[in-house]
C-alpha positions as CSV (number, residue, x, y, z in Angstrom):
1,X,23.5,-13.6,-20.2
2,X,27.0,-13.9,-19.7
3,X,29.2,-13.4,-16.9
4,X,30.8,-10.3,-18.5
5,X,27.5,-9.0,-20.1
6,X,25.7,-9.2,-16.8
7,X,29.5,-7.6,-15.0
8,X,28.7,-4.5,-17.3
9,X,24.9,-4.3,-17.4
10,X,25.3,-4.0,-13.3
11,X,27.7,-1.0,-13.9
12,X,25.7,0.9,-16.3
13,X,22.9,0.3,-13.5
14,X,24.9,2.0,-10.7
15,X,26.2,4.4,-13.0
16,X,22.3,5.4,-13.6
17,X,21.6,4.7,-9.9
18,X,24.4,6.0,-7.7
19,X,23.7,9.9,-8.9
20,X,20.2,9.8,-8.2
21,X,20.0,7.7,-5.0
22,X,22.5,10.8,-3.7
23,X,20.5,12.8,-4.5
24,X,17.0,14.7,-3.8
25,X,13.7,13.4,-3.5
26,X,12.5,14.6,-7.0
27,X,15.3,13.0,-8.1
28,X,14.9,9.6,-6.4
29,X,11.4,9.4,-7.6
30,X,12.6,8.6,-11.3
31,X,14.8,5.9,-9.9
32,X,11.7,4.6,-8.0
33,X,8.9,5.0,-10.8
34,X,11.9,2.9,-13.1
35,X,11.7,-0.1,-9.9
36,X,8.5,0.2,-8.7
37,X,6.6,-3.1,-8.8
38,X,4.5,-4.1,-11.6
39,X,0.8,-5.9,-10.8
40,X,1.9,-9.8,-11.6
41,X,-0.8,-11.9,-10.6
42,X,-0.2,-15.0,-8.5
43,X,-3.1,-17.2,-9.6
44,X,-3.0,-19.5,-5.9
45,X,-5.0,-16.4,-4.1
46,X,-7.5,-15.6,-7.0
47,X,-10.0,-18.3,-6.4
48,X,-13.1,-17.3,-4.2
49,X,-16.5,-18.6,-3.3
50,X,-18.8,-15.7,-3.7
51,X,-21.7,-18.2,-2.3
52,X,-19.9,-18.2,1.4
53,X,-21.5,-16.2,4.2
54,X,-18.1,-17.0,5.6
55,X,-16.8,-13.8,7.9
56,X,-13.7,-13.0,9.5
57,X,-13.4,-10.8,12.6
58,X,-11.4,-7.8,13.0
59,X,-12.0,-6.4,16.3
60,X,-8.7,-6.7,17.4
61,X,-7.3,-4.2,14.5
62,X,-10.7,-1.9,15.3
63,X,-9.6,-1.5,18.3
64,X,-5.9,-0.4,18.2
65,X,-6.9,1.6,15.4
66,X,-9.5,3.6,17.6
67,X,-7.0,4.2,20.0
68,X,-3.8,5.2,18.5
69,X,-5.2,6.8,15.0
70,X,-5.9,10.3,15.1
71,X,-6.6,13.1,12.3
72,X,-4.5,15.9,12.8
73,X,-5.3,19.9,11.8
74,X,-3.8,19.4,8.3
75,X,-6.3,16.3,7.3
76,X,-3.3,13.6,8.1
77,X,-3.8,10.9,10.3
78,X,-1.6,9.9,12.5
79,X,-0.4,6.7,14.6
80,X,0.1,7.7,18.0
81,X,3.5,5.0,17.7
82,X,4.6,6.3,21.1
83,X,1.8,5.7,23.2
84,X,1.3,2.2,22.2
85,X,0.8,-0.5,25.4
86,X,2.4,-4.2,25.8
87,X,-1.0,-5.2,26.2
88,X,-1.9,-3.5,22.9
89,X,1.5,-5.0,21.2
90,X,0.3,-8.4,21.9
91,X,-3.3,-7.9,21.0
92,X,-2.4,-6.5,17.6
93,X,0.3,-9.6,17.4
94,X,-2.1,-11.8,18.4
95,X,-4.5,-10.6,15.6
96,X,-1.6,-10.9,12.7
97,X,-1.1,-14.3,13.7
98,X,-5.1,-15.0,14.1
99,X,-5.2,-13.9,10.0
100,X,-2.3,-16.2,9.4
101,X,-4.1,-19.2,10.7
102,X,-7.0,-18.6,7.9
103,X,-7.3,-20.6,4.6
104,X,-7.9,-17.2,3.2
105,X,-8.1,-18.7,-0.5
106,X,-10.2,-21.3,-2.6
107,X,-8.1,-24.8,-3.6
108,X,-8.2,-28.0,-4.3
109,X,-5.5,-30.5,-4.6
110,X,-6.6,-33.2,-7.7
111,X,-3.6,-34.9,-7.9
112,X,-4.0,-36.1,-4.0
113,X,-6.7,-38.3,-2.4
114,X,-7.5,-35.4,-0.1
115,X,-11.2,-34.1,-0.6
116,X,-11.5,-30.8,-1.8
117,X,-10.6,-27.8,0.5
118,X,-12.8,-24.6,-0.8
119,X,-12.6,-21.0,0.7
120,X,-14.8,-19.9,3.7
121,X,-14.9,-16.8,2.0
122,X,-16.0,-14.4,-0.5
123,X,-14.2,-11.7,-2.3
124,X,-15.3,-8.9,-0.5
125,X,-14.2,-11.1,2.5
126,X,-10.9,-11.5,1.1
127,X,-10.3,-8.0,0.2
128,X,-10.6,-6.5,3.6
129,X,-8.7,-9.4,4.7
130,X,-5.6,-8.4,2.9
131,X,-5.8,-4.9,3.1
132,X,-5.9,-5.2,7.0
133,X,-3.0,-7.2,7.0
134,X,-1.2,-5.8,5.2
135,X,-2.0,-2.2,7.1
136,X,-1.4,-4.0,10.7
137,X,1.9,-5.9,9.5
138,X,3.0,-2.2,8.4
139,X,1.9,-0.9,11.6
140,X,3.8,-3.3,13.5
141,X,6.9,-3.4,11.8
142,X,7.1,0.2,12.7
143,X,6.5,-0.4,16.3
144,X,9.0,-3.3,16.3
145,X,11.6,-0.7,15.2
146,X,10.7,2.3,16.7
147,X,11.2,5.2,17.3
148,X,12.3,5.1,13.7
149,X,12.3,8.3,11.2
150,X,11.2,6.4,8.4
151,X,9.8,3.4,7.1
152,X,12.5,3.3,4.2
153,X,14.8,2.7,7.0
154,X,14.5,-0.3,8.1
155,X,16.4,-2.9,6.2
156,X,15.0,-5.6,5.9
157,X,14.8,-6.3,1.9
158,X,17.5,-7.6,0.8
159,X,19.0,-5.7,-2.6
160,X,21.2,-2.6,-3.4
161,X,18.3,-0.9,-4.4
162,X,15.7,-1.7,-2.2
163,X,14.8,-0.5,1.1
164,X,12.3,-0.4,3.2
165,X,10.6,-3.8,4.7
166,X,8.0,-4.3,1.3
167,X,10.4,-7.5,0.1
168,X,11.1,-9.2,2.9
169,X,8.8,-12.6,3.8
170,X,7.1,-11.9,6.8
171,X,3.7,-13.9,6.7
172,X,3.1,-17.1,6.1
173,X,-0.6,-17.8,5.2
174,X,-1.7,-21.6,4.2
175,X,2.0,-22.9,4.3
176,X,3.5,-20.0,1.7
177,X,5.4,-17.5,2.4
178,X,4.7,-14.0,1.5
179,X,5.7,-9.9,1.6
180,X,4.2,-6.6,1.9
181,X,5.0,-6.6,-2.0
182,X,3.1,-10.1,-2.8
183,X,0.3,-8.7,-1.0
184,X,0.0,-5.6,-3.1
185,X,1.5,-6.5,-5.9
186,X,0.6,-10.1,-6.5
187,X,-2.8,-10.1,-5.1
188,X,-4.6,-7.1,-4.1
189,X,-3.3,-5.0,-8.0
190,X,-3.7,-8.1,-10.3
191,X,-6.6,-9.7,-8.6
192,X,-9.1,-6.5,-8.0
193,X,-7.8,-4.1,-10.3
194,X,-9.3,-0.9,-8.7
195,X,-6.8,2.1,-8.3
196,X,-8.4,2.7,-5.2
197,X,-6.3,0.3,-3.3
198,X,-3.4,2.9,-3.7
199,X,-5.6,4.2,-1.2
200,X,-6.1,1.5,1.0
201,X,-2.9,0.1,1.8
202,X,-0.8,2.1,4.2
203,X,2.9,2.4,4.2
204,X,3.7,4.6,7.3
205,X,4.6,7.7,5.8
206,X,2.9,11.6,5.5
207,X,2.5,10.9,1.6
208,X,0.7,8.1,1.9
209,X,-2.9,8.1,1.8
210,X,-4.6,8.2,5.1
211,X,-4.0,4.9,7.5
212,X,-8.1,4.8,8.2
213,X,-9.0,4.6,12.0
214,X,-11.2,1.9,11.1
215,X,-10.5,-1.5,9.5
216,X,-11.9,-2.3,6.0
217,X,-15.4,-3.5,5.8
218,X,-16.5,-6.5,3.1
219,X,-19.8,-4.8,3.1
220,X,-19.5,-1.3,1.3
221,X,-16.2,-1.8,0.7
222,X,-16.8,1.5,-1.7
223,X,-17.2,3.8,1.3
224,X,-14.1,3.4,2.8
225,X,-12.5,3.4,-0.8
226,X,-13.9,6.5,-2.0
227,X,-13.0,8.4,1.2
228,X,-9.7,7.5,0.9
229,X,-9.5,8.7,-2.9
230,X,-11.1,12.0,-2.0
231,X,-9.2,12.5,1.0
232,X,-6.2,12.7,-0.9
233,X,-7.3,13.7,-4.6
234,X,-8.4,17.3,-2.2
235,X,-5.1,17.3,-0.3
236,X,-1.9,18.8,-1.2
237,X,-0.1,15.8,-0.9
238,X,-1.9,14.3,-3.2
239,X,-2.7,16.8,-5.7
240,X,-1.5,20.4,-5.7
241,X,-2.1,23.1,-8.2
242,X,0.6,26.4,-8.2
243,X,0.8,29.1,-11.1
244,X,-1.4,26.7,-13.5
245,X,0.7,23.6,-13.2
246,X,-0.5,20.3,-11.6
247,X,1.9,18.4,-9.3
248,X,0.9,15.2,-7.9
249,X,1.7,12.3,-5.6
250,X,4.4,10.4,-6.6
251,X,2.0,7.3,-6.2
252,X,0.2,8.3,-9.9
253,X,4.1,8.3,-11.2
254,X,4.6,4.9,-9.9
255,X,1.6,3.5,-10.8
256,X,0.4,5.1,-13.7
257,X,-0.5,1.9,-15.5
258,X,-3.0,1.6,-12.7
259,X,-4.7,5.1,-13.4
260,X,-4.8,5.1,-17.0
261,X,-1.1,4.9,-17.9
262,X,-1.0,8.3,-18.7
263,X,-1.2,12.2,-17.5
264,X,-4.6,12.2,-19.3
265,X,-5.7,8.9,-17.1
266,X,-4.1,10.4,-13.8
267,X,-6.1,13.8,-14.1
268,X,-9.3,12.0,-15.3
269,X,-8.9,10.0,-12.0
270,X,-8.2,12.8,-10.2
271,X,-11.4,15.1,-11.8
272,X,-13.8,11.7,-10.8
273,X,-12.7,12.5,-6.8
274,X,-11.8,16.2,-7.1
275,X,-14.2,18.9,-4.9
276,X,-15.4,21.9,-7.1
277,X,-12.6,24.0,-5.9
278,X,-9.8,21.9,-7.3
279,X,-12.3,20.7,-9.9
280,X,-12.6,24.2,-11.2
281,X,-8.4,24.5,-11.0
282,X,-8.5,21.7,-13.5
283,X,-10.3,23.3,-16.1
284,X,-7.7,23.3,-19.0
285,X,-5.3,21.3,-18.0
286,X,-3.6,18.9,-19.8
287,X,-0.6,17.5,-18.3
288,X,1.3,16.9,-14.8
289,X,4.5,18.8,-14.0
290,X,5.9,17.0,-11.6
291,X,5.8,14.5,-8.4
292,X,7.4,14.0,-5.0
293,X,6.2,12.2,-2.0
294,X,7.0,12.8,1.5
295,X,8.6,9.6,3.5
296,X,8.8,11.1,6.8
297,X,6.8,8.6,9.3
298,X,3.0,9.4,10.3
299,X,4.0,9.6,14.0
300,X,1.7,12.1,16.0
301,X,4.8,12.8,17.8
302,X,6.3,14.5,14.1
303,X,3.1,16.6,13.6
């Protein structure tokens, strides 16, 4: 592309972009579904050994979570950001860099005369080894900046467009660096494929799906992963029905490919986690209204 094609494909971008990022929250979300990352698989983390009894150990993250997580009135947990100890700041740092240490992923190196290096673990292993990453990098990036009133407000991606923390490289796992993003997006999206994980990874906010106050399990991984989906499937955040017309999550505008890719996926999803009462509600309806999502941060100290 040339100089001058690229010069006006940037302006008719901010001409698009400006208006809306000035704008409300319904708004923005149209900007956001149009930039929200797509699952694109980075094929280094797929490889597993589902023959290794290998296990990794998250006390650490159990334990700050059963301290500072609590479920408020309203069926939103909140992290208790405040109240958080020095001693509890460096055992939750002292965990994120335990999970960097890990060879987390199956490899081999054929063009070397090193023998071949295979994963400890399997791929439930490796699932709740993301996921609780990922959710105790979030949490800690909040506590580095807090008090804070979002998560979208800390800069640290670099981009006119982005903000937030999700693009930055924070971790570095077996020599390669990675984000938030190439966590969910790269590995967790592409490799599993299970909608679910919308529910499982945490990003600090009140829309969000619940943070759980315990870490992910790789046995009965399902549990924790179904709660989650009903949790918010039955909660007005995530689902919401007023004078016959379905609103819904942002999260099933952003990543509708992942439920379906279409209102008719979305509500199925949502019928497959739905309680009788909103169940019932659902009964003839065919098509989503609208979506908005609620970035104010999960503090107990905003409840």
């Amino acid at each position: 592309m040339s100089f001058r094609r690229s010069f006006y494909f940037l302006f008719a971008m901010l001409t698009i972009a400006l208006p809306i990022l000035t704008s409300g929250p319904a708004e923005a979300g149209v900007l956001e579904k149009l930039f929200a990352p797509k699952a694109k698989l980075w094929d280094y983390w797929a490889r597993h050994d589902n023959d290794s009894d290998g296990t990794i150990d998250h006390r650490a993250w159990a334990s700050f979570l059963s301290s500072y997580v609590n479920r408020g009135p309203d069926g939103i947990n909140r992290v208790d950001y405040g109240e958080v100890t020095e001693a509890d700041r460096d055992s939750l740092n002292a965990y994120i860099d335990s999970m960097q240490s890990l060879t987390i992923s199956a490899y081999s190196r054929p063009d070397s005369m090193q023998s071949l290096t295979i994963s400890a673990y399997s791929r439930p292993e490796q699932f709740a080894y993301w996921v609780n990453l990922y959710n105790a990098v979030t949490v800690d990036i909040i506590l580095d900046h807090y008090p804070v009133k979002s998560i979208r407000d800390i800069k640290l991606s670099k981009g006119l467009l982005r903000k937030g923390p999700w693009s930055k490289k924070l971790l570095h796992v077996e020599g390669k660096e990675l984000s938030l993003n190439d966590i969910e997006h790269r590995i967790l999206r592409p490799v599993w494929q299970d909608p679910r994980i919308h529910y499982a990874v945490n990003c600090a906010s009140i829309g969000c799906p619940n943070l759980m106050p315990e870490p992910y399990p790789a046995e009965n991984t399902d549990r924790l992963l179904d709660l989650g989906a009903g949790d918010y499937v039955n909660h007005s955040r995530g689902v919401r029905i007023e004078n016959g017309r379905l609103g819904v999550s942002s999260i099933y505008a952003w990543f509708e490919s992942d439920f379906g890719g279409s209102d008719a996926g979305v509500i199925d999803h949502i019928k497959r986690y739905a309680e009788p009462a909103l169940a019932k509600s659902l009964r003839g309806i065919n098509g989503i209204s609208g979506d908005d999502y609620d970035w104010s941060l999960n503090d107990v100290k905003g409840s």
